[in-house]
C-alpha positions as CSV (number, residue, x, y, z in Angstrom):
1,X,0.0,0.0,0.0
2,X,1.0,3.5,-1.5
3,X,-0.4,6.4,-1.1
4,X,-1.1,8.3,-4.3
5,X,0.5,11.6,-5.6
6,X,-2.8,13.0,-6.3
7,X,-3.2,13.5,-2.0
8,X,0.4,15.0,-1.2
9,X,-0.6,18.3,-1.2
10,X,-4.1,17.9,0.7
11,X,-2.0,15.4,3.2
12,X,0.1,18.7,3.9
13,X,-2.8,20.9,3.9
14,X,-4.5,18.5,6.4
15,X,-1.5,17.9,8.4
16,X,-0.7,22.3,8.9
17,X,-4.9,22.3,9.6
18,X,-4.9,20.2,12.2
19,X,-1.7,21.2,14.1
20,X,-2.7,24.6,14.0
21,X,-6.0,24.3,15.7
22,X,-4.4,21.9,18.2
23,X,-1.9,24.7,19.0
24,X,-4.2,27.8,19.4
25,X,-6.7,25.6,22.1
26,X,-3.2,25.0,23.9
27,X,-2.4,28.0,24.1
28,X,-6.0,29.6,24.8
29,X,-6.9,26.3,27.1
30,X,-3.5,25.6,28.9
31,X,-4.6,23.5,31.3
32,X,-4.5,19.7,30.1
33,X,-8.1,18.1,30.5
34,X,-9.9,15.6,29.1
35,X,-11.2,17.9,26.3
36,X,-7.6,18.6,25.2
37,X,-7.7,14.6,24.9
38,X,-10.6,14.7,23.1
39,X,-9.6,17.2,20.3
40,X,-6.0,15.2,19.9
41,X,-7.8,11.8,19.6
42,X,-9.9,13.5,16.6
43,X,-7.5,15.4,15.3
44,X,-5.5,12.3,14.9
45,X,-8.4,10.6,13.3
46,X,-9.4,13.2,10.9
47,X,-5.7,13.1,9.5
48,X,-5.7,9.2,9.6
49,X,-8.9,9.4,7.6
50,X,-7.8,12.2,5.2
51,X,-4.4,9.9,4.6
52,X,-6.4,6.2,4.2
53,X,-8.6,8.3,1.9
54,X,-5.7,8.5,-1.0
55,X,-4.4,4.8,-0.2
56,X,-3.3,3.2,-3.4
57,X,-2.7,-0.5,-3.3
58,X,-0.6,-2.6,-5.3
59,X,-3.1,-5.5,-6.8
60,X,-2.9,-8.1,-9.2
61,X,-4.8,-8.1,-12.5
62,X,-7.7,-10.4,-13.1
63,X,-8.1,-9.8,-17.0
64,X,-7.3,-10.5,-20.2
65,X,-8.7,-10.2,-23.9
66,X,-12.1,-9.1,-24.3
67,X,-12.3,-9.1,-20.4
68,X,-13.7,-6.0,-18.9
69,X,-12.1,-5.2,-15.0
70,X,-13.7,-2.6,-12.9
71,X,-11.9,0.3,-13.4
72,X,-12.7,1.2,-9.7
73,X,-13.7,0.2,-6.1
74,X,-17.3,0.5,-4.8
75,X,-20.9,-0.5,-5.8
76,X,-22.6,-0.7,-8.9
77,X,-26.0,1.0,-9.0
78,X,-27.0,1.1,-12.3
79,X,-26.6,-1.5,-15.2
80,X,-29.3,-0.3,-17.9
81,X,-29.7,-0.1,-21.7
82,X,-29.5,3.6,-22.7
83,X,-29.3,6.2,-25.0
84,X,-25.1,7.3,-25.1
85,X,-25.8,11.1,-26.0
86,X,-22.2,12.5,-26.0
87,X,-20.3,10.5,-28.1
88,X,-21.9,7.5,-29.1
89,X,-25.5,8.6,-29.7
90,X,-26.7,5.0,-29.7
91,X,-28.0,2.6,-27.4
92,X,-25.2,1.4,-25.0
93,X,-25.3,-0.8,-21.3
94,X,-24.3,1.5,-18.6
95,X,-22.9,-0.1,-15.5
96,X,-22.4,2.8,-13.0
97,X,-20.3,2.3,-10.0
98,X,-20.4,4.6,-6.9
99,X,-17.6,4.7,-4.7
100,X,-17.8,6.3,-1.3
101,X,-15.4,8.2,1.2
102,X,-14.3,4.7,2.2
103,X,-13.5,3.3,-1.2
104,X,-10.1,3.6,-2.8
105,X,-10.6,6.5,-5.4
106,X,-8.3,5.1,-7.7
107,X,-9.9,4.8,-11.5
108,X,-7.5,1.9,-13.3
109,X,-8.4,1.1,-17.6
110,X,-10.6,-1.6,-18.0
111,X,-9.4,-3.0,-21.0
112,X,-6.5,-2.1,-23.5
113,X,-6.7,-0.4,-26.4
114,X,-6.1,3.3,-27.9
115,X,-7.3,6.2,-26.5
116,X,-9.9,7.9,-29.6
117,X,-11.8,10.6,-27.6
118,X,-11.2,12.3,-24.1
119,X,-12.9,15.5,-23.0
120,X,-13.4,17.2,-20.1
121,X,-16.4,18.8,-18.6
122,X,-17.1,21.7,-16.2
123,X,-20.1,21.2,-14.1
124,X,-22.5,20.8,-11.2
125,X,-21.8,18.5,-8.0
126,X,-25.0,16.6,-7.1
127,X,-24.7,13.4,-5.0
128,X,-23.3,11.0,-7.2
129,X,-26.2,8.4,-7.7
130,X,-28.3,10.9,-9.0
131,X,-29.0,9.7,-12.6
132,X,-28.7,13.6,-13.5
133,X,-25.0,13.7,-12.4
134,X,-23.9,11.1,-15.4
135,X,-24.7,14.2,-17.7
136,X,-25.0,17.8,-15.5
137,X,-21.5,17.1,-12.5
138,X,-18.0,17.6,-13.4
139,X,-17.4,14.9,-15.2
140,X,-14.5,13.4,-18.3
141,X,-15.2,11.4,-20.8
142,X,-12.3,8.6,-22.2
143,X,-12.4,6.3,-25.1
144,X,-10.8,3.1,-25.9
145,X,-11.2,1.7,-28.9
146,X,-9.7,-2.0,-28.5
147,X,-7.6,-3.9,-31.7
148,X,-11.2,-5.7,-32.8
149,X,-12.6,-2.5,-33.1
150,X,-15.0,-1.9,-30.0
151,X,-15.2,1.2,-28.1
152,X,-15.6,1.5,-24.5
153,X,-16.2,5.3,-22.5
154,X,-15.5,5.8,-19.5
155,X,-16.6,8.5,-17.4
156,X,-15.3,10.0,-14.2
157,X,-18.2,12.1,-12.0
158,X,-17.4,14.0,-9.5
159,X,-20.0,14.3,-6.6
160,X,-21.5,16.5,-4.4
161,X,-18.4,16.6,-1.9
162,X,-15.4,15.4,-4.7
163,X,-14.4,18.6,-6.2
164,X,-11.8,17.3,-8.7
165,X,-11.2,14.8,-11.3
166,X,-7.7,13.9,-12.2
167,X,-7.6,11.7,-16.0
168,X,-4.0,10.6,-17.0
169,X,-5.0,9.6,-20.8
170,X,-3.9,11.6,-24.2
171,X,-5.7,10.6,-27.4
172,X,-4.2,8.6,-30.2
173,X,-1.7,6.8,-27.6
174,X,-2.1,3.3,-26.5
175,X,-3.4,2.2,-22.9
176,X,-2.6,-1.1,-20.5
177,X,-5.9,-2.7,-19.1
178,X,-4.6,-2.1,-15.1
179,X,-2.8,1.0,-15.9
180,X,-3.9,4.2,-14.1
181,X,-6.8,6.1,-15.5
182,X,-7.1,8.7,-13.0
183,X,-8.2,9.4,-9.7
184,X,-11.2,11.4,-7.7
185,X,-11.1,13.0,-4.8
186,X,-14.0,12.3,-1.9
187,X,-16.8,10.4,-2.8
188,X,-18.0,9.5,-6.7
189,X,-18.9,7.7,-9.4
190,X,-17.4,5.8,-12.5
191,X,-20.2,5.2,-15.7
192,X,-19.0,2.5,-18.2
193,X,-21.0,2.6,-21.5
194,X,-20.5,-0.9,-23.2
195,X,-21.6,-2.1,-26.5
196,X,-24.9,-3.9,-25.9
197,X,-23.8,-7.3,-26.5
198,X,-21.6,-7.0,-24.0
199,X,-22.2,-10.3,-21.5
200,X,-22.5,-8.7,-18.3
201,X,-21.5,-10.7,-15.3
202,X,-22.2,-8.5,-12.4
203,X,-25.4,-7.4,-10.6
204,X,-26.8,-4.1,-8.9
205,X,-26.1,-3.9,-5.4
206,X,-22.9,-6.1,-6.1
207,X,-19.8,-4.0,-4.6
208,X,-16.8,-4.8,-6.7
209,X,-12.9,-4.4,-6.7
210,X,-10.8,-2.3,-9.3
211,X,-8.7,-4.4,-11.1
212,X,-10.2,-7.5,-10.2
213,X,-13.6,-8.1,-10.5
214,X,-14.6,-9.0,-13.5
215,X,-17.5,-6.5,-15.2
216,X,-18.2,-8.6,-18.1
217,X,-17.2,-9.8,-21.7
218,X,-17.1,-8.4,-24.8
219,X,-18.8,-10.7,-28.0
């Protein structure tokens, strides 16, 4: 276990936070009590929890070809046929994951391939399960085209407390299924948009592992 480069700077923000307000109730409350215990107990805990929250383990890879991997930790919540309006503009399945505080926020490729389409957007942050947020919240959208020709999107959605999306790809170059795909910071969502023969081998409610678990297959 790592932790990833995307929390350095928050770490440090974190770390100068809490030592700060520990040090101004010293010095207004010098007198050591049970409250001063108190605050260094959940001081401690809120750095602990701000440090665990950008974890990024080292995992083995449970794919191969035409094998689709989560690209991230949590629990999926939608699988549905649907409309693709951005890039496709054809009927897709959607498998969206939401992954909370608690989940690693590492986003890994699900498959290999080259990159054809990225683009970022600006936008709202509603709670992540909100079927709105797929197309309204900050959000990116990847592509991977794959050697047999299928296309797979990704998209990245920040909620209503992640404020930033970090995406790693550049179009035309080729990607590694396991590789890093990005990462989002405090609580969010991942939407895959897979060709509609795809044989799907999770179910809702099913909490899954990046990397691992296997999504489904392409035809």
């Amino acid at each position: 276990m790592k932790i990833h480069r995307e929390g350095y700077k928050t770490i440090f923000i974190a770390f100068l936070f809490v030592a700060v307000v520990l040090l101004t109730l010293n010095n207004i409350f010098e007198e050591q009590t049970w409250f001063h215990i108190f605050l260094y107990v959940l001081g401690l805990w809120f750095f602990l929890m701000i440090v665990r929250f950008f974890r990024s383990p080292e995992r083995d890879l449970h794919g191969g070809e035409n094998i689709i991997v989560s690209p991230a930790d949590g629990k999926v919540v939608v699988i549905e046929r649907t409309i693709e309006p951005e890039f496709f503009k054809e009927e897709r399945i959607q498998v969206s994951i939401f992954m909370s505080a608690r989940n690693v926020h590492v986003n890994w490729f699900p498959i290999s391939g080259n990159i054809t389409h990225y683009h970022y957007h600006p936008g709202k942050h509603m709670v992540a399960f909100n079927p709105k947020a797929s197309l309204e919240n900050e959000r990116t959208t990847t592509v991977i085209k794959t050697e047999d020709g299928k296309e797979i999107l990704i998209r990245q959605i920040a909620g209503a407390v992640a404020r930033r999306v970090k995406c790693y790809p550049v179009v035309g170059e080729p990607v590694i299924q396991g590789d890093e795909l990005g990462f989002i910071k405090f609580g969010s969502r991942v939407d895959l948009l897979l060709p509609v023969d795809t044989e799907i081998e999770i179910k809702i409610g099913q909490k899954v592992i990046g990397k691992q678990t296997v999504i489904g297959y392409l035809s």
